[in-house]
C-alpha positions in Angstrom: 3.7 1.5 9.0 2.4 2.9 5.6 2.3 6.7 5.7 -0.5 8.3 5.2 -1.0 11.5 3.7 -3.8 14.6 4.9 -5.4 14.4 1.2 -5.7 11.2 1.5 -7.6 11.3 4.7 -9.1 14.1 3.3 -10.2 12.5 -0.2 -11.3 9.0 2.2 -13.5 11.4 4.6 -15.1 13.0 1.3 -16.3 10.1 -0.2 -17.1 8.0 3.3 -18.2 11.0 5.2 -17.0 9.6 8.0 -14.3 11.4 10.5 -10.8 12.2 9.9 -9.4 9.9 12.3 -11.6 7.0 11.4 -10.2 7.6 7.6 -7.0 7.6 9.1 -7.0 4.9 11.2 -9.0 3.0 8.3 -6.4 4.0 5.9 -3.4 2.8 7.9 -5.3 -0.5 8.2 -5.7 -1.1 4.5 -1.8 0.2 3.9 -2.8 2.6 2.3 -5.2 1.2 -0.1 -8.1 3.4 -0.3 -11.1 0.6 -1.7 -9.7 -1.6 1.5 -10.2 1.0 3.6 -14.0 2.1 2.2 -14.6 -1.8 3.2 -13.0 -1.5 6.5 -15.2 1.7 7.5 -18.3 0.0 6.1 -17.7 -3.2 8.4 -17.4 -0.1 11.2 -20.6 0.7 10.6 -22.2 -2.9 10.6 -20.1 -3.3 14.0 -21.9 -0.1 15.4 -25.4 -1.8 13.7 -24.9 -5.0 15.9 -23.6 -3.1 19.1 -26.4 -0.5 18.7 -29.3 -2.9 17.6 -31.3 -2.9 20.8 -31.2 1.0 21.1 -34.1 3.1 20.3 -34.4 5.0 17.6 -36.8 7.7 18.6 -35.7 10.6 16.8 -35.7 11.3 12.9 -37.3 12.6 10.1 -40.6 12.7 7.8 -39.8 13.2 4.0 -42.8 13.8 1.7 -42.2 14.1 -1.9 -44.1 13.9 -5.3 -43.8 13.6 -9.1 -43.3 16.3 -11.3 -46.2 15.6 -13.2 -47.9 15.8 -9.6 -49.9 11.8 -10.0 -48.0 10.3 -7.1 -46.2 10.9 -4.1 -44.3 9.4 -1.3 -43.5 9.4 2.5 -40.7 7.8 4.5 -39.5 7.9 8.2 -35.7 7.6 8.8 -34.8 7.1 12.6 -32.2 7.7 14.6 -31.4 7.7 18.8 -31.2 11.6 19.2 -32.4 14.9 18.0 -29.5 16.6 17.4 -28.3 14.0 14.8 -31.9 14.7 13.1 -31.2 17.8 12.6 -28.1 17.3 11.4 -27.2 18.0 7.4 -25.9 14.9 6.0 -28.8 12.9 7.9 -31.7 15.0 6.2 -30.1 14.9 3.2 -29.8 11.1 3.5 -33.2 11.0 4.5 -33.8 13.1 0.9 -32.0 10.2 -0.9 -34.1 7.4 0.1 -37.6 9.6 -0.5 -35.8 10.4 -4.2 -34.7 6.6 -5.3 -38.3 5.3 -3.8 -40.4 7.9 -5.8 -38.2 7.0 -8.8 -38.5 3.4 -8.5 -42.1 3.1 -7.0 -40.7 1.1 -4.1 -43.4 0.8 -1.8 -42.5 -1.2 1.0 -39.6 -1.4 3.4 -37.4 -4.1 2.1 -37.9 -3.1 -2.0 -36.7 0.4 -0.9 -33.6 -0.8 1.2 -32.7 -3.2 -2.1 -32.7 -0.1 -4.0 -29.1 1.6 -5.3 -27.9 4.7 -4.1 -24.5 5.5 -5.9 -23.3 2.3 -6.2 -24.7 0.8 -2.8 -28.0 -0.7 -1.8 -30.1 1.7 1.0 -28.8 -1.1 3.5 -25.6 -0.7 3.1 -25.8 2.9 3.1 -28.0 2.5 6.4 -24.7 0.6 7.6 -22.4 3.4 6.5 -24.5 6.3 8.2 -24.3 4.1 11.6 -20.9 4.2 11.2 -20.5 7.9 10.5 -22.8 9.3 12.9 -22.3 6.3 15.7 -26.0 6.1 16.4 -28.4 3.7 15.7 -30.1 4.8 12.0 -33.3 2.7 11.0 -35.4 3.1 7.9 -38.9 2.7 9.3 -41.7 3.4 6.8 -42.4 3.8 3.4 -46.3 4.7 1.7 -47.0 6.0 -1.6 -50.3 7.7 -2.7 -51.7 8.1 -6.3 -54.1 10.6 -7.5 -54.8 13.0 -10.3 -53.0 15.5 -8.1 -51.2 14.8 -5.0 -49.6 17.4 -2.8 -47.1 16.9 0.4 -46.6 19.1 3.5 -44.1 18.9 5.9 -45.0 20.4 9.5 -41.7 22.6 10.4 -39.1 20.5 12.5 -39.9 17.8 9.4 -41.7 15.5 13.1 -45.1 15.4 10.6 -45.9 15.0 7.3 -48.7 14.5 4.9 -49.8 13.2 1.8 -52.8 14.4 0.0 -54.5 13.0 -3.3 -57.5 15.1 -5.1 -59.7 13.7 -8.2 -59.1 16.8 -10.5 -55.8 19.5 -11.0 -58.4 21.9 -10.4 -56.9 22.1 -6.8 -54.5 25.1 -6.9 -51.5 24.6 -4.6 -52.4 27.1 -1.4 -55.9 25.2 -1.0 -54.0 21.9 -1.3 -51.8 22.2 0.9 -54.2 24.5 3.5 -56.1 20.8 3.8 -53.2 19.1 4.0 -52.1 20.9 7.1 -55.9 20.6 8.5 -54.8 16.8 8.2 -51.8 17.4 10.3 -53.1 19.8 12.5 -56.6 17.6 13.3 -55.5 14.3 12.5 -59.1 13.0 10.8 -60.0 9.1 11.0 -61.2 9.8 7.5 -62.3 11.6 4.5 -65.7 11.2 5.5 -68.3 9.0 7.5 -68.6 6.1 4.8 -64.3 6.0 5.7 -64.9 4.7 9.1 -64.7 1.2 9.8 -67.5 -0.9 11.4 -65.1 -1.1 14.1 -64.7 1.9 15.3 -68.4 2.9 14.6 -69.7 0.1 17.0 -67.1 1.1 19.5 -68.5 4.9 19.6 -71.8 3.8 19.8 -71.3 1.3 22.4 -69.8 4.4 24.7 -72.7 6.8 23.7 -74.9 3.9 24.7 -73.7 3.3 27.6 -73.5 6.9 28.8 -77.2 7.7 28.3 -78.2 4.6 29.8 -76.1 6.5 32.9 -77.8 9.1 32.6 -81.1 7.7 33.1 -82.7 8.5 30.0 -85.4 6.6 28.4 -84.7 3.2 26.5 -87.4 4.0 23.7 -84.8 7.8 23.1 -81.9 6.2 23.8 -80.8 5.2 20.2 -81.7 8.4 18.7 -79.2 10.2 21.3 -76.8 7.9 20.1 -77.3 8.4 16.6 -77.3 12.3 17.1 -74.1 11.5 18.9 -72.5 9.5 16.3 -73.1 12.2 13.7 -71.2 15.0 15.8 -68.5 12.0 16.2 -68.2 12.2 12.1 -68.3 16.3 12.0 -65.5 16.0 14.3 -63.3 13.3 13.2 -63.6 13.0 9.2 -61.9 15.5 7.6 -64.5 16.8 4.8 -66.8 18.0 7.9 -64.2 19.6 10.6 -64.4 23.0 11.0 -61.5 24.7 8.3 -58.6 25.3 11.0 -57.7 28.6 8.9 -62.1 30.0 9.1 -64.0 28.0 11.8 -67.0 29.5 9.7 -66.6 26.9 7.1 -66.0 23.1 6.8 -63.3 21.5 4.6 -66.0 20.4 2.1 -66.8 24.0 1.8 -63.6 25.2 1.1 -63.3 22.5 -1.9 -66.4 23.4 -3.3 -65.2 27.0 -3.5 -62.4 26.1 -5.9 -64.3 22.6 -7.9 -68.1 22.1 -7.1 -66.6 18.1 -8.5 -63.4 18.4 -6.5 -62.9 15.6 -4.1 -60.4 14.2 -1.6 -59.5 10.7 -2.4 -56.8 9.5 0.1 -54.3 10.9 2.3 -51.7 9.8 4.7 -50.7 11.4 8.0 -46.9 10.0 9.4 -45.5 10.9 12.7 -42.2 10.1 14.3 -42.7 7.0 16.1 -46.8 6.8 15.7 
């Protein structure tokens, strides 16, 4: 049997990140041969991938990141079976990886970003290589990207919830931006405003208010200005530029832009959390 030394195991476990006695074991494998045995721990992990497919991947991480110029910005979701592994170093910072390469390469959709190079290797096979470090089930699960002429990320602490903001001027200074951007996490709006929500769900809402006057026993000829009245508190409540500021009840979110732009407006935003 081919001896192996510790700074070999040691160099293997550096580069793989996976543990000493897999690099060992790996190493004794491939006599020695350290590229055999990066293959052999990879094929690990796409062992642990098959075994571990039908496991749920619960767990994980948001990661919201932007331009430097501040025009764009990007959120992905990496899963994984528990919460201690997403919490764990490596993971997050893996996690960072697959936010960076996207938002370099405007990859906006799951199989673009998992063709995508990370030193040398494509996000899959990296995927591959995590499950075979950590021994859990790792699935990349979402990818959106969001333009604008100023776009700010939050990340709620436990990185559970993130958001994406885009505003229409750089008038926006980065406290306000991101104060709206956790209203959008803490209050989870339908949409930036009334003329944002589908027929849909307006019909649906009005079909319930209906129907609850009607129970009421008021009269027919009222009935559809209730509603109406009804539907209006609906949009103060549920679209984001008329909830009540989380930070000062006193004001609304379209007060609190007005304060800083009297032309400043919100033009998209994306709200991600694990597993919604």
């Amino acid at each position: 049997m081919t001896k192996i030394s510790a700074a070999e195991v040691n160099n293997l476990r550096k580069q793989t990140g996976a543990g000493l006695m897999d690099c060992k074991n790996a190493l004794v494998e491939a006599n020695g041969d350290f590229e055999d045995a990066i293959v052999i721990l990879r094929k690990q992990g796409q062992k642990i991938a098959a075994k571990r497919a039908d496991r749920a991947a619960s767990e994980g991480v948001i990661i919201a990141k932007t331009t430097e110029d501040g025009k764009k910005g990007i959120m992905i979701e990496l899963n994984c079976e528990t919460d201690f592994v997403a919490k764990n170093e490596d993971f997050i910072s893996f996690a960072n990886s697959i936010a960076d390469v996207s938002l370099s390469e405007n990859a906006e959709d799951l199989d673009a970003v998992k063709a995508l190079s990370i030193d040398g290797l494509s996000v899959e096979e990296r995927l591959n290589e995590q499950m075979g470090k950590i021994g859990e089930k790792i699935d990349f699960s979402y990818v959106e990207s969001l333009e604008g002429e100023k776009v700010i990320s939050y990340i709620h602490p436990g990185a559970k919830l993130g958001v994406l903001i885009a505003y229409n001027a750089t008038s926006i200074d980065d406290e306000t931006g991101k104060d709206v951007a956790m209203q959008i996490a803490a209050m989870n709006p339908i949409a930036i405003d009334e003329d944002g929500v589908d027929q849909e769900t307006i019909d649906k809402e009005k079909e319930i208010f209906m129907d609850q006057i009607k129970k009421e026993g008021k009269p027919e000829e009222i009935a559809e200005k209730i509603a109406i009245g009804k539907l209006n508190k609906f949009f103060k409540e549920n679209t984001l530029v008329h909830q009540q500021f989380v930070k000062d009840n006193s004001k609304t979110i379209n007060q609190i832009l007005t304060e800083v732009d009297k032309e400043l407006k919100v033009t998209g935003f994306k709200r991600k959390s694990i597993g919604s």
